[in-house]
N, CA, C and O of each residue as an XYZ file, in Angstrom:
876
protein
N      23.889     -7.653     47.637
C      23.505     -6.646     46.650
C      24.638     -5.647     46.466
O      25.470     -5.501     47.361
N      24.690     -5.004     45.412
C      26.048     -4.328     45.398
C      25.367     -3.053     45.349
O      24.192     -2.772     45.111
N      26.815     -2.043     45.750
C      26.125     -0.570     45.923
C      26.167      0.507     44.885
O      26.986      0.434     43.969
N      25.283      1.553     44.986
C      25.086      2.097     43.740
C      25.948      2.734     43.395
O      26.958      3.034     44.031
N      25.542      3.127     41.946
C      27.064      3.229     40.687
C      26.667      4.576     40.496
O      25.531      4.868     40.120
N      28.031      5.858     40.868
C      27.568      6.965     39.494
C      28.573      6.789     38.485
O      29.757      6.452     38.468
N      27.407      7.244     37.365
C      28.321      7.195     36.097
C      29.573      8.662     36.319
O      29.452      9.760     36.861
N      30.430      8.157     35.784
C      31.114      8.933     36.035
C      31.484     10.078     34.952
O      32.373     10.910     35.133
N      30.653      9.995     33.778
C      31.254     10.833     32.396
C      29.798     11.715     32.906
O      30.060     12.855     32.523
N      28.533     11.764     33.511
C      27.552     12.580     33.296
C      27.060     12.324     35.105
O      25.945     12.797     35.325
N      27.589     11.808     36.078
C      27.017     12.323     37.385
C      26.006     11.237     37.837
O      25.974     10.799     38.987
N      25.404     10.946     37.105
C      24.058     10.688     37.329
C      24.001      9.145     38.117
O      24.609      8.147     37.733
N      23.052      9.239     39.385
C      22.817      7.875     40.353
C      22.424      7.079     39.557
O      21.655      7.429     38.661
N      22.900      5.676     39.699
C      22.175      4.324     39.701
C      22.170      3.787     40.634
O      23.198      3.610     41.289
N      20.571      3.198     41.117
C      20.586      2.447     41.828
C      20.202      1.048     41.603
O      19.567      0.556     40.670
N      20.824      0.396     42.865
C      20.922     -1.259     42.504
C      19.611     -1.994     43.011
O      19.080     -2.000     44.122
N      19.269     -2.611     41.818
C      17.841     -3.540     42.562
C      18.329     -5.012     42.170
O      18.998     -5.311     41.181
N      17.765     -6.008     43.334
C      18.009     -7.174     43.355
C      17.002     -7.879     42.527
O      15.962     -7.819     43.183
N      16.778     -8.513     41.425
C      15.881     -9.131     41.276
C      16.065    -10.962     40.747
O      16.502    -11.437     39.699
N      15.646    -11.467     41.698
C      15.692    -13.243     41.504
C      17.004    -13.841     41.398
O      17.470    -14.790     40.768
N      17.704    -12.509     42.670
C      19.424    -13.115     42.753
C      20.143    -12.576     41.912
O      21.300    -12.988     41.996
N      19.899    -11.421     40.696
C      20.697    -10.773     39.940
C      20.235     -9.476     40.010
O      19.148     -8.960     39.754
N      21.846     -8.837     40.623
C      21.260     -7.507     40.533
C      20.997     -6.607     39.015
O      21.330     -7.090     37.933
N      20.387     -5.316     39.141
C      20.519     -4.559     38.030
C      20.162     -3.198     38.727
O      19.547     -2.971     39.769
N      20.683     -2.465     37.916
C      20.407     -1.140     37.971
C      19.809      0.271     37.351
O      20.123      0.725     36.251
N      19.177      0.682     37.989
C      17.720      1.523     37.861
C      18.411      2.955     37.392
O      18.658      3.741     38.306
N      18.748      3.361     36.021
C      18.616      4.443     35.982
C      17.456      5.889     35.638
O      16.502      5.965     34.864
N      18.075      6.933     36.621
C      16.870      8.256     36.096
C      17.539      9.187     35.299
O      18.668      9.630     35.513
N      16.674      9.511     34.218
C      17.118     10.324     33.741
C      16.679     11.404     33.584
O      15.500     11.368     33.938
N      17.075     12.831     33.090
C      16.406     14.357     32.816
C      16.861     14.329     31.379
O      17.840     13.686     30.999
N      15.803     15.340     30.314
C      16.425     15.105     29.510
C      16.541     17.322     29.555
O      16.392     18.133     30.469
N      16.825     17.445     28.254
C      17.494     18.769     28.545
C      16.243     19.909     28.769
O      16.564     20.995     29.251
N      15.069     19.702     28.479
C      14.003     20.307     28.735
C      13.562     20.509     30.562
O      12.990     21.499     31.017
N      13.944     19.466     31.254
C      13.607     18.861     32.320
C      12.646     17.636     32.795
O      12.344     16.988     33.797
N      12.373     17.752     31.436
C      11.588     16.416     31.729
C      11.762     14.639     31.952
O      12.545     13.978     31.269
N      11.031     14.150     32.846
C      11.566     12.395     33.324
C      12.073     11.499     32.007
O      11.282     11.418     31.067
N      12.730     11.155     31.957
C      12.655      9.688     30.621
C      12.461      8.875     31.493
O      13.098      9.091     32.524
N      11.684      7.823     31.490
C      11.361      6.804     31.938
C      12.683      5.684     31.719
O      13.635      5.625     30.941
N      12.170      4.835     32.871
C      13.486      4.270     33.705
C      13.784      2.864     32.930
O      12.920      2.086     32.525
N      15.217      2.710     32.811
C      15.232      1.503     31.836
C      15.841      0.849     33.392
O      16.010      1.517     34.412
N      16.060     -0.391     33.255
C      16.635     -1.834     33.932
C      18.201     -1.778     33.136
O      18.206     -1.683     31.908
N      19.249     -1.828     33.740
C      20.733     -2.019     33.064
C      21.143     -2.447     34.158
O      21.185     -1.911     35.266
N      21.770     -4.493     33.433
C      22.721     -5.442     34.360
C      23.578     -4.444     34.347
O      23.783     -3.557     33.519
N      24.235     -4.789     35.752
C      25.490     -4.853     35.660
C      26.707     -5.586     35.208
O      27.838     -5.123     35.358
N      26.417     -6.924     34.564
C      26.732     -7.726     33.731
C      28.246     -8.418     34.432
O      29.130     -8.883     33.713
N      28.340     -8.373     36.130
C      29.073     -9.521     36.934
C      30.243     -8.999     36.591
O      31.153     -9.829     36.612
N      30.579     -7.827     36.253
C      31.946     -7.058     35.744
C      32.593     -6.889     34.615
O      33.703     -6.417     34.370
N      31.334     -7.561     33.617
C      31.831     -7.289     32.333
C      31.166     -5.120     32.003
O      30.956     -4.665     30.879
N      31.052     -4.514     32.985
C      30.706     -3.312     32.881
C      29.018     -2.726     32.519
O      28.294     -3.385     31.772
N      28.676     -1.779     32.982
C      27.659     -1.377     32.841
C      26.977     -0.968     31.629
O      27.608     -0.053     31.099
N      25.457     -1.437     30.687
C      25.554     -1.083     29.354
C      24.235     -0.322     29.557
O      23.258     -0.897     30.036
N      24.201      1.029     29.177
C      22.434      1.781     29.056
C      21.886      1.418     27.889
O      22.450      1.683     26.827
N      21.144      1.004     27.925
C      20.029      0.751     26.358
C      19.546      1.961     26.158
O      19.238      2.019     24.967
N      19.216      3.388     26.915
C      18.948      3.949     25.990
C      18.570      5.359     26.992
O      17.830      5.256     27.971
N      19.066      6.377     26.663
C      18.993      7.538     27.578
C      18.321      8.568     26.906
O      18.348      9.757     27.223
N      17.691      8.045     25.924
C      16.765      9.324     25.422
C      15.325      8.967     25.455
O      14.977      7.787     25.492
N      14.272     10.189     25.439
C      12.814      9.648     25.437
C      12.371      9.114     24.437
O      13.337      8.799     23.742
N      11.567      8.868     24.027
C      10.826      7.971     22.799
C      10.057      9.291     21.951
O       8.859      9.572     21.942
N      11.213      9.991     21.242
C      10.523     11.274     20.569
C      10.986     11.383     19.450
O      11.973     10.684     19.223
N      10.385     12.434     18.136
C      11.673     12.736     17.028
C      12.360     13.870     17.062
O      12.432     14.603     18.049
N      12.794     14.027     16.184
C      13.910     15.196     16.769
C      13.466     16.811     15.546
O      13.867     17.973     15.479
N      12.436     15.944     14.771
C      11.426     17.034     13.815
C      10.456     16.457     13.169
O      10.701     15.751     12.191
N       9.366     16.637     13.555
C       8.580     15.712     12.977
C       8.076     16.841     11.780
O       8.164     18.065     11.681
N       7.637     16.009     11.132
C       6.803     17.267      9.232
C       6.025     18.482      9.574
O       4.826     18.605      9.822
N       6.909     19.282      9.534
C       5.827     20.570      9.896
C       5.839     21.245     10.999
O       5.654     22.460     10.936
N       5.999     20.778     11.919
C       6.090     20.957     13.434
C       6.986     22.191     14.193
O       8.189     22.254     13.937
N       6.474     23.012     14.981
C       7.588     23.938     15.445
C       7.622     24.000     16.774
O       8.126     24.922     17.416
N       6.956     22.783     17.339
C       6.675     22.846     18.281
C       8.457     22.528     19.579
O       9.508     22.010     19.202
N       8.146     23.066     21.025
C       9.353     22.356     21.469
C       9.681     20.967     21.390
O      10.612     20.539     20.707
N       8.753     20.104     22.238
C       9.067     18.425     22.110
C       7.892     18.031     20.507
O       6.685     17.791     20.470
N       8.885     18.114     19.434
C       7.603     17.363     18.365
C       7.354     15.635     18.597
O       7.941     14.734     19.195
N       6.537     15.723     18.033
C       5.663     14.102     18.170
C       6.648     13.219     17.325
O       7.252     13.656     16.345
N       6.753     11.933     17.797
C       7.186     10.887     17.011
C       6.876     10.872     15.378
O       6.262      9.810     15.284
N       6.925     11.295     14.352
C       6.789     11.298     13.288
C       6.628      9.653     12.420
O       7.658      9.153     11.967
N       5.497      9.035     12.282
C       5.418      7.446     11.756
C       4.897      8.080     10.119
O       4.224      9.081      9.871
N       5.507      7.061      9.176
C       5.308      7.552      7.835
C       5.606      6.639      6.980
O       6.668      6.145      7.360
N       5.211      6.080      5.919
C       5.146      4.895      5.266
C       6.424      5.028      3.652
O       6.796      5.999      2.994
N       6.690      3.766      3.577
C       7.645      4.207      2.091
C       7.030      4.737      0.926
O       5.842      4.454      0.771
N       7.654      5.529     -0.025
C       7.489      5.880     -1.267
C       7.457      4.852     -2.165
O       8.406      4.068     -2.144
N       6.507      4.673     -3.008
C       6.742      3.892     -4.284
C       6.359      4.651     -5.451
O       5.367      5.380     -5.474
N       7.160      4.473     -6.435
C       6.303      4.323     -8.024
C       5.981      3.313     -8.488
O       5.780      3.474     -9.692
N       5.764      2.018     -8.084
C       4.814      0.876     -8.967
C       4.713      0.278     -8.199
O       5.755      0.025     -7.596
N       3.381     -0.373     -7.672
C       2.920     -1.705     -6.958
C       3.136     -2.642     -7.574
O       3.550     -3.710     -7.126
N       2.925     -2.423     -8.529
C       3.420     -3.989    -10.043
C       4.928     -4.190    -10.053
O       5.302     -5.218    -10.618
N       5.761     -3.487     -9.590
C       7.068     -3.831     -9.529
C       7.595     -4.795     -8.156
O       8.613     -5.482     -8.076
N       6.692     -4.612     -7.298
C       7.023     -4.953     -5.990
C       6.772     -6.693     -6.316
O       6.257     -7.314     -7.246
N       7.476     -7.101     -4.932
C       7.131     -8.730     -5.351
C       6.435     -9.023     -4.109
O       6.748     -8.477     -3.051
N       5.484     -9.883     -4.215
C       4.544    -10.055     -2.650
C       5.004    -11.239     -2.012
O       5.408    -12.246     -2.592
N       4.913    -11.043     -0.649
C       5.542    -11.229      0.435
C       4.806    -12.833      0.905
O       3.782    -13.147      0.298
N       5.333    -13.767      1.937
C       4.796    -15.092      2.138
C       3.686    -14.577      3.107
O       3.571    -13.368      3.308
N       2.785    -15.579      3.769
C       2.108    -15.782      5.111
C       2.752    -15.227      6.068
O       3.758    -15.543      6.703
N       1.575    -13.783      6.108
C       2.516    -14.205      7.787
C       3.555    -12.803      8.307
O       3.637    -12.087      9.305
N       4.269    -12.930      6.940
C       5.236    -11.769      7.144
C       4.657    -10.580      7.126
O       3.494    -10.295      6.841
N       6.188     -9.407      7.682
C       5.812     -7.623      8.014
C       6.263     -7.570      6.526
O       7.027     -8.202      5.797
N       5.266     -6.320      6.415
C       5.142     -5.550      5.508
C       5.532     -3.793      5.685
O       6.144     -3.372      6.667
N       5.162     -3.103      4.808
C       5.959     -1.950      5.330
C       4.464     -0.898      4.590
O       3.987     -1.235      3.506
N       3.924      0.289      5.342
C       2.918      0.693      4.529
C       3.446      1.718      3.351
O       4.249      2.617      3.599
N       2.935      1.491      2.124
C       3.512      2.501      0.864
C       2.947      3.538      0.611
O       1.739      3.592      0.838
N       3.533      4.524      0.141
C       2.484      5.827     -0.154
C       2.979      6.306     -1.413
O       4.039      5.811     -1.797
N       2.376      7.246     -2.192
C       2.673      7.838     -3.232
C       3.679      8.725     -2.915
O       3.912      8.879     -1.716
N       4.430      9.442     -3.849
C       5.489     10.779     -3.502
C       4.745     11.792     -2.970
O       5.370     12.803     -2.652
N       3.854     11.777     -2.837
C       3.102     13.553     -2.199
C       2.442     12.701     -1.417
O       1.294     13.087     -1.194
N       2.788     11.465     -0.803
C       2.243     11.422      0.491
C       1.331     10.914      1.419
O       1.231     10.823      2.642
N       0.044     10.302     -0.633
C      -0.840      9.796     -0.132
C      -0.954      7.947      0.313
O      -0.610      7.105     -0.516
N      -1.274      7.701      1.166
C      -1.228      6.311      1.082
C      -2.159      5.110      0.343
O      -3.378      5.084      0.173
N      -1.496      4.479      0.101
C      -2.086      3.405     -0.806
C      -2.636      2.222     -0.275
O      -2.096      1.322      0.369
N      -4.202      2.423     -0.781
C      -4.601      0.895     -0.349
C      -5.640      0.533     -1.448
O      -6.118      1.245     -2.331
N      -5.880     -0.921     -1.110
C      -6.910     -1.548     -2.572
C      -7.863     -0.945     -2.644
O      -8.222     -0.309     -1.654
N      -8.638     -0.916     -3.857
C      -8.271     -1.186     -4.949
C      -7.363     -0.158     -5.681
O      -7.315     -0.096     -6.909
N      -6.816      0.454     -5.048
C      -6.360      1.728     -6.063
C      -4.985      1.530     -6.217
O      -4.643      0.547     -5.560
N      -3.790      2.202     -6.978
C      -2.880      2.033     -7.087
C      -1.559      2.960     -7.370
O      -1.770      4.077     -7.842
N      -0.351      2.603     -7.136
C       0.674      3.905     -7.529
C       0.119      4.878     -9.001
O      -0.211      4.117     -9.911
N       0.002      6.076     -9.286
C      -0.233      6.702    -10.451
C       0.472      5.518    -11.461
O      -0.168      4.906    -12.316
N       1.364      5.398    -11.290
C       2.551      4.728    -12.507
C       1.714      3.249    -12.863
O       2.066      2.764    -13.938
N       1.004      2.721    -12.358
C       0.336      1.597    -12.410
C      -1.273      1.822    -12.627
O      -2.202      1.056    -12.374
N      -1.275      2.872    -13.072
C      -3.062      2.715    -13.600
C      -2.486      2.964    -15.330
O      -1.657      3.587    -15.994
N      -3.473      2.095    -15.425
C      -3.199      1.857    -17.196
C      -4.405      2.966    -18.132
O      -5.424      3.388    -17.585
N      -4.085      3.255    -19.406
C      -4.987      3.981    -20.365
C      -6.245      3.624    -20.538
O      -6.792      2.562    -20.835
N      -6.706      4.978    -20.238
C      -8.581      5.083    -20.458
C      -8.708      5.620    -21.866
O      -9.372      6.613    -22.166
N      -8.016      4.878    -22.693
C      -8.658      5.153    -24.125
C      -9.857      4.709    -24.665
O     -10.011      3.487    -24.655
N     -10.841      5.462    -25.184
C     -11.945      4.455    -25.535
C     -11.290      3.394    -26.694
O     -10.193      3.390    -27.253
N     -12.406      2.547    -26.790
C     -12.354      1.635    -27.966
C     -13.767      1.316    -28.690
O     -14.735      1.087    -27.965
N     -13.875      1.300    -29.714
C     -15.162      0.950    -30.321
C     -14.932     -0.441    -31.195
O     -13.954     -1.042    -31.640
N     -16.437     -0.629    -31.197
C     -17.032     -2.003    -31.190
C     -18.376     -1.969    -31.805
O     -19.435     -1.468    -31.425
N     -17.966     -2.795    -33.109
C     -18.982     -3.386    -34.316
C     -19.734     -4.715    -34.269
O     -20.903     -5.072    -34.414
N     -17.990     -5.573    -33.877
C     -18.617     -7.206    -34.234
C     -18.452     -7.625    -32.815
O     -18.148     -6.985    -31.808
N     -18.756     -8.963    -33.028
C     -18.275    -10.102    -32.371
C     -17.123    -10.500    -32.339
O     -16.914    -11.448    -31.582
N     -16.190    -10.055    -32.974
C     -14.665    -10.181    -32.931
C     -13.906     -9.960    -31.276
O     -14.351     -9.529    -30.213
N     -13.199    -10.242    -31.502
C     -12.185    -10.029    -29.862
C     -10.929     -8.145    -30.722
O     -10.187     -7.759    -31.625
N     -11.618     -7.781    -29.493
C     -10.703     -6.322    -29.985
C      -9.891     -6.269    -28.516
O     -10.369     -6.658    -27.450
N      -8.519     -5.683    -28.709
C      -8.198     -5.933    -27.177
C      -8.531     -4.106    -26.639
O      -8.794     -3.006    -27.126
N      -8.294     -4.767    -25.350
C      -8.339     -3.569    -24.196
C      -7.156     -3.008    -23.931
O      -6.599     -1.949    -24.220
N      -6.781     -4.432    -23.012
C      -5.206     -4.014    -22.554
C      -4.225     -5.015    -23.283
O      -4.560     -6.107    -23.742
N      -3.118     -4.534    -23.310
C      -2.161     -5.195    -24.088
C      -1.772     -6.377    -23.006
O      -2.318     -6.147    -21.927
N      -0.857     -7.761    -22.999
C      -0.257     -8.519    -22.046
C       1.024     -7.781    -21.406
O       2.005     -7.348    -22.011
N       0.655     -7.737    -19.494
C       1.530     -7.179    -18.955
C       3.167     -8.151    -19.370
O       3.452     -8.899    -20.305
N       4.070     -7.591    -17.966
C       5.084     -7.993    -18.103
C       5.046     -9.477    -17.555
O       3.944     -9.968    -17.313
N       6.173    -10.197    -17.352
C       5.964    -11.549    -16.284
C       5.408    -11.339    -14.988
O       6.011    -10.529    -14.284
N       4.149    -12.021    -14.400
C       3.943    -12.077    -13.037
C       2.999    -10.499    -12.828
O       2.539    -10.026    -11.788
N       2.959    -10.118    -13.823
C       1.746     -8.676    -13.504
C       0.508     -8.811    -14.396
O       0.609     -9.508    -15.405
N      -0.571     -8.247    -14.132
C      -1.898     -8.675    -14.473
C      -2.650     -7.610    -14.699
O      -2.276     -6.491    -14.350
N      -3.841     -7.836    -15.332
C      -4.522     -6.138    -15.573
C      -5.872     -6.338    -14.240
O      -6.698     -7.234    -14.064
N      -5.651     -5.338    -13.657
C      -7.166     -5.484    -13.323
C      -8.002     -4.359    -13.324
O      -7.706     -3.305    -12.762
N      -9.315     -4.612    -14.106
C     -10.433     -3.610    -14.743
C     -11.148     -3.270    -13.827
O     -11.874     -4.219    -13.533
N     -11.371     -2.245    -13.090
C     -12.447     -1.448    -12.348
C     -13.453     -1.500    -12.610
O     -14.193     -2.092    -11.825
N     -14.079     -0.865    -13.953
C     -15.114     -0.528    -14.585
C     -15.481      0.082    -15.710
O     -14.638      0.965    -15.874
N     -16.278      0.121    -16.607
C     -16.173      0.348    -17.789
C     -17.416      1.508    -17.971
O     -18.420      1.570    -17.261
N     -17.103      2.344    -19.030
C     -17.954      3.458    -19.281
C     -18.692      3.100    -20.484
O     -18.084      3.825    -21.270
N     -19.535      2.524    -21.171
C     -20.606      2.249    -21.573
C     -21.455      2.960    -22.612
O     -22.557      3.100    -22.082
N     -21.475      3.392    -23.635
C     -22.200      4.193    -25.004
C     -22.491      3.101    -26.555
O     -21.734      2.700    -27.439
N     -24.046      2.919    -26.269
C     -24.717      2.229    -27.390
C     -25.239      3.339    -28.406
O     -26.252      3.938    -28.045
N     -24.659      3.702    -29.675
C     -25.508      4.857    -30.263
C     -26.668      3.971    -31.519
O     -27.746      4.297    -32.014
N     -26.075      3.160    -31.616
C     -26.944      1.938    -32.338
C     -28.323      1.671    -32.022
O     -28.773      2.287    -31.056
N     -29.015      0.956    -32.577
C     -30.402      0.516    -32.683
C     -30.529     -0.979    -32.386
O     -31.479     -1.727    -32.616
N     -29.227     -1.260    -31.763
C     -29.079     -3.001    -31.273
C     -28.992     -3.028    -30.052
O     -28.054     -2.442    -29.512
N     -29.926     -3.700    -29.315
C     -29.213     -4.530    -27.964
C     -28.190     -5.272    -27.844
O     -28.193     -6.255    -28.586
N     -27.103     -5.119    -27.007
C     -25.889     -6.145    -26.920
C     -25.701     -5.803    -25.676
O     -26.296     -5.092    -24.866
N     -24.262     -6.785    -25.681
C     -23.459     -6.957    -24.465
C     -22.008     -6.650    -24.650
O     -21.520     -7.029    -25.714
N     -21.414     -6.174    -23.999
C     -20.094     -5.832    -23.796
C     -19.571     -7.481    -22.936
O     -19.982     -7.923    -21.863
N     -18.300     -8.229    -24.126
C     -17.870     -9.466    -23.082
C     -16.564     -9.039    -22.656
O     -15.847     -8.537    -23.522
N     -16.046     -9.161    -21.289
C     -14.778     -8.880    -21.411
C     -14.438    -10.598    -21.319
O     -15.016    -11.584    -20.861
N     -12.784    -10.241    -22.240
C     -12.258    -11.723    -21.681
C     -10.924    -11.660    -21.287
O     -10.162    -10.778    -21.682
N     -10.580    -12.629    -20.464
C      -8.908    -12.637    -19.917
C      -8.613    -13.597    -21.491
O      -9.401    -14.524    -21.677
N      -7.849    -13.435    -22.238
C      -7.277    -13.523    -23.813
C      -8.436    -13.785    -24.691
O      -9.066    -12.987    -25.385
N      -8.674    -15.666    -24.448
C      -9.938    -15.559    -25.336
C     -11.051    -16.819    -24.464
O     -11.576    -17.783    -25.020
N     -11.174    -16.464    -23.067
C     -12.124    -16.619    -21.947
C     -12.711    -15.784    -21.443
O     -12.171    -15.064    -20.604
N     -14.227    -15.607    -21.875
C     -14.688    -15.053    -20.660
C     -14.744    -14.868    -19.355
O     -14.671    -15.803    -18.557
N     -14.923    -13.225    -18.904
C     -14.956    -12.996    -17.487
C     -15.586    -12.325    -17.106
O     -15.423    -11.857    -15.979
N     -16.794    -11.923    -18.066
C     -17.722    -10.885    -17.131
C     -18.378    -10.422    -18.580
O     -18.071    -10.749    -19.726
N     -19.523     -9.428    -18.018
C     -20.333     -8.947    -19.116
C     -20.888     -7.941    -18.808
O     -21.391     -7.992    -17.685
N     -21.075     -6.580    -19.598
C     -21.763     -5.250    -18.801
C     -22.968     -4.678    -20.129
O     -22.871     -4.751    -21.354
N     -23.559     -4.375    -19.658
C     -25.423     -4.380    -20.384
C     -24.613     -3.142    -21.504
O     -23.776     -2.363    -21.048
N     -24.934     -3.132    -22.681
C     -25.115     -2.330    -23.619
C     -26.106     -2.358    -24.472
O     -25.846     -2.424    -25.674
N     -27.431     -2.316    -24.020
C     -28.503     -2.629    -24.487
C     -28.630     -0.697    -24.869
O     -27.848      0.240    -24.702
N     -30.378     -0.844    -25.573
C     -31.015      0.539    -25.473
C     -30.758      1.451    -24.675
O     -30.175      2.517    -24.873
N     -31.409      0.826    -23.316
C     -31.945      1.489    -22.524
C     -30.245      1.819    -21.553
O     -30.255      2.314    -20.427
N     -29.210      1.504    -22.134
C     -27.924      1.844    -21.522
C     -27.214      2.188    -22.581
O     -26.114      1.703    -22.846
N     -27.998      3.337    -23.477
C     -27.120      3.783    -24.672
C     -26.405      4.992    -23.946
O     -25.366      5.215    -24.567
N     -26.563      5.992    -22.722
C     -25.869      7.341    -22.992
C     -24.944      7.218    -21.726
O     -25.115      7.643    -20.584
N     -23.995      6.562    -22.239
C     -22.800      6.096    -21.638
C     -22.868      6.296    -19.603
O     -22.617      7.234    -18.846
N     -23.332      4.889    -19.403
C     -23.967      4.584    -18.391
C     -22.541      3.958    -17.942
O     -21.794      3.418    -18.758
N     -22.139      4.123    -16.125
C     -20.930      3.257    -15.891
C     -21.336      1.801    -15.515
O     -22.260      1.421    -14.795
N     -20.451      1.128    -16.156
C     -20.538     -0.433    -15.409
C     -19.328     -0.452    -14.363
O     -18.220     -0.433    -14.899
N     -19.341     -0.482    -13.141
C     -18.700     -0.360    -11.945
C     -18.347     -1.734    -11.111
O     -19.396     -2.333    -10.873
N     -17.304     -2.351    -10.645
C     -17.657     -3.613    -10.205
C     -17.530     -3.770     -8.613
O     -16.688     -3.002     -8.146
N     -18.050     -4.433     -7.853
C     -17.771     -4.528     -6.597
C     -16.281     -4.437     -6.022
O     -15.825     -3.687     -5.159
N     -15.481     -5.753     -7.011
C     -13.983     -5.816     -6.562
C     -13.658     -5.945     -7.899
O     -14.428     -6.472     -8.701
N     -12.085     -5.306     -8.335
C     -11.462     -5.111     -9.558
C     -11.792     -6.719    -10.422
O     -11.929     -7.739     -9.746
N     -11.863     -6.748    -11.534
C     -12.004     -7.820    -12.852
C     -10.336     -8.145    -13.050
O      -9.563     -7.333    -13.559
N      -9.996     -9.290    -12.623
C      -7.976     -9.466    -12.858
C      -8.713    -10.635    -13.779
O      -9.712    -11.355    -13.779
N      -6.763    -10.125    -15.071
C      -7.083    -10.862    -15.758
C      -5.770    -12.069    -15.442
O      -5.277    -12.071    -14.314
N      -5.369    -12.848    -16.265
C      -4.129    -13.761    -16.027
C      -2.605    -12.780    -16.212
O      -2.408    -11.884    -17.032
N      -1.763    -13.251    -15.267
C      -0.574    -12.432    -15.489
C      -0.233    -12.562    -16.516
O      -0.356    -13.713    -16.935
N       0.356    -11.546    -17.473
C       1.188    -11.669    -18.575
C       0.131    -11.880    -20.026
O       0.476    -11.937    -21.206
N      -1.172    -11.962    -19.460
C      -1.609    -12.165    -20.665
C      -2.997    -11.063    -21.091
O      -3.771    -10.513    -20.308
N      -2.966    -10.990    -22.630
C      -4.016     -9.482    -23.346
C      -5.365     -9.769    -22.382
O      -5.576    -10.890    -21.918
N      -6.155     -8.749    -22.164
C      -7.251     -8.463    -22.135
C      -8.583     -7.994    -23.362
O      -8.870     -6.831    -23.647
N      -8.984     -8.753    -23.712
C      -9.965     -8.319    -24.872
C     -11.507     -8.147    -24.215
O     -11.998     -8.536    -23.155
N     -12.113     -7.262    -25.526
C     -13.707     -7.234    -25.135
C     -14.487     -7.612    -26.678
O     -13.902     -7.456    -27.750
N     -15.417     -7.954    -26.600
C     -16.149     -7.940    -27.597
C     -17.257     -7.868    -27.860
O     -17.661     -8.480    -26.871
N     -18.670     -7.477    -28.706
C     -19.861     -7.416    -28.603
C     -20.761     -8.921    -28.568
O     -20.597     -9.862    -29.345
N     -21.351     -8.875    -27.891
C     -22.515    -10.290    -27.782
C     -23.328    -10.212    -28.719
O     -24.053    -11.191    -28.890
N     -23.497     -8.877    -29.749
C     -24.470     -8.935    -30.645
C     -23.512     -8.172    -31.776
O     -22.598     -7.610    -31.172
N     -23.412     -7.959    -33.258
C     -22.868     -7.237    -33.487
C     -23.567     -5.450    -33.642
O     -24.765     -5.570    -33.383
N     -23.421     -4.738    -33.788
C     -23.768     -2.986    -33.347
C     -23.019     -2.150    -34.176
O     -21.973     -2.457    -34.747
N     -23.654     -0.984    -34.219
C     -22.865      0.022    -35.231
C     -23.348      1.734    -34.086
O     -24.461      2.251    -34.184
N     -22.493      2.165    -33.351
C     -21.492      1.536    -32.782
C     -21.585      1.699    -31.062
O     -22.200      2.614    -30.514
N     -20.899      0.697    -30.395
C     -20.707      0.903    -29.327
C     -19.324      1.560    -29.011
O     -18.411      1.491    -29.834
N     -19.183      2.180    -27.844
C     -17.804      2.633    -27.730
C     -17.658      2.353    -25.842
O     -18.686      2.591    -25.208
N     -16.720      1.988    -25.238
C     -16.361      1.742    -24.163
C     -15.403      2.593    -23.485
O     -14.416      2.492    -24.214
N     -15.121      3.300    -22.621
C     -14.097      3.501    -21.851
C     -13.763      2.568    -20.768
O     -14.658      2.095    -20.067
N     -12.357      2.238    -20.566
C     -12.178      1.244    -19.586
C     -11.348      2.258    -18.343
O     -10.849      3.361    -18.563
N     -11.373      1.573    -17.093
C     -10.792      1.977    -16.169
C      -9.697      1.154    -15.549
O     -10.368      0.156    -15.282
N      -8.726      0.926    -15.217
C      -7.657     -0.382    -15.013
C      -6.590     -0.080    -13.925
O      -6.284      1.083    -13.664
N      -6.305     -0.620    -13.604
C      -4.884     -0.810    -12.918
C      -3.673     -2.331    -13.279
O      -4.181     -3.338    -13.773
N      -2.260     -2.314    -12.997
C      -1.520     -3.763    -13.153
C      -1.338     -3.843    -11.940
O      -1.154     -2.870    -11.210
N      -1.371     -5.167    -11.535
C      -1.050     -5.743     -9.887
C      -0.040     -6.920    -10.297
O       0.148     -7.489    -11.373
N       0.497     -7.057     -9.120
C       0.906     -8.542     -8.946
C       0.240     -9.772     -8.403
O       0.546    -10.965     -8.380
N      -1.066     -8.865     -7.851
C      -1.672     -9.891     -6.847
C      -3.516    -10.123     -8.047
O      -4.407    -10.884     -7.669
């Protein structure tokens, strides 16, 4: 076993432990507060010289806000402006968590501000296809939350939405859901990437009017 090493630029003992016929060495450290850093393992590497992995504690050096003496590790996710810009990742792989610029973090169904699309109403007479959303870019898609709902008419109908000119769903605009009642969905309504979103009446009406709620994804 060989005998222990001080470093010679800062003082400080290492001692030598044998383990399974190779030695290594145990350093302690203080850091300037007085407190222990916990002890790393450093070969001595048979005379290619001694290497420390790492002589500081596992801390930050300011975490957000903080005035404290030792602040906390500070963990914090990336900034984005568009989820629809991002490209999604294979099986399997790390990901990184995203947040808005002020901080908040993002998770489904909701999305970067920059990626929720216009709640303009639209009104609706016929049976015609009127669109909603226009066709995203390549590889991005609309997806509809829920729709706000006003029959002032004397007709029962239906609100159809369609991904171009397929149906994908249907929300009551009858009577008894004339004073703009929400249609809400469990999980967002996606339509095909790249392509319009339309709605149209199941009956024709004079008039219905809709507000839509939306976001673009990639997924």
């Amino acid at each position: 076993m060989a005998d222990n090493v001080i470093l010679p630029a800062t003082g400080e003992t290492i001692a030598t432990k044998e383990i399974a016929g190779v030695d290594f060495q145990k350093c302690m450290l203080v850091d300037d507060l007085g407190n222990l850093i916990p002890s790393f393992l450093v070969t001595n590497g048979r005379g290619l010289g001694i290497v420390i992995l790492n002589d500081q504690p596992v801390k930050g050096l300011a975490a957000h806000g903080a005035d404290t003496p030792i602040n906390p590790l500070l963990l914090g996710a990336n900034v984005t402006t568009s989820l629809s810009a991002l490209t999604p990742l294979a099986l399997n792989k790390l990901t990184q968590l995203m947040a808005t610029g002020d901080g908040r973090l993002i998770t489904v169904p909701y999305c970067a501000p920059e990626d929720q699309l216009a709640t303009n109403p639209v009104a609706l007479t016929t049976t015609s296809d009127v669109q909603l959303y226009a066709a995203q870019s390549a590889g991005v898609r609309v997806a509809l939350i829920g729709l706000l709902v006003s029959n002032t008419s004397a007709t029962d109908t239906e609100v159809i939405i369609k991904d171009g000119t397929t149906e994908i769903g249907r929300v009551n605009a009858s009577l008894s859901n004339r004073s703009s009642q929400p249609g809400a969905f469990p999980l967002p309504m996606k339509g095909t990437a790249a392509t319009v979103m339309n709605v149209a009446l199941s009956v024709a009406a004079t008039t219905v009017r809709i507000t839509p709620f939306a976001y673009r994804t990639r997924l």
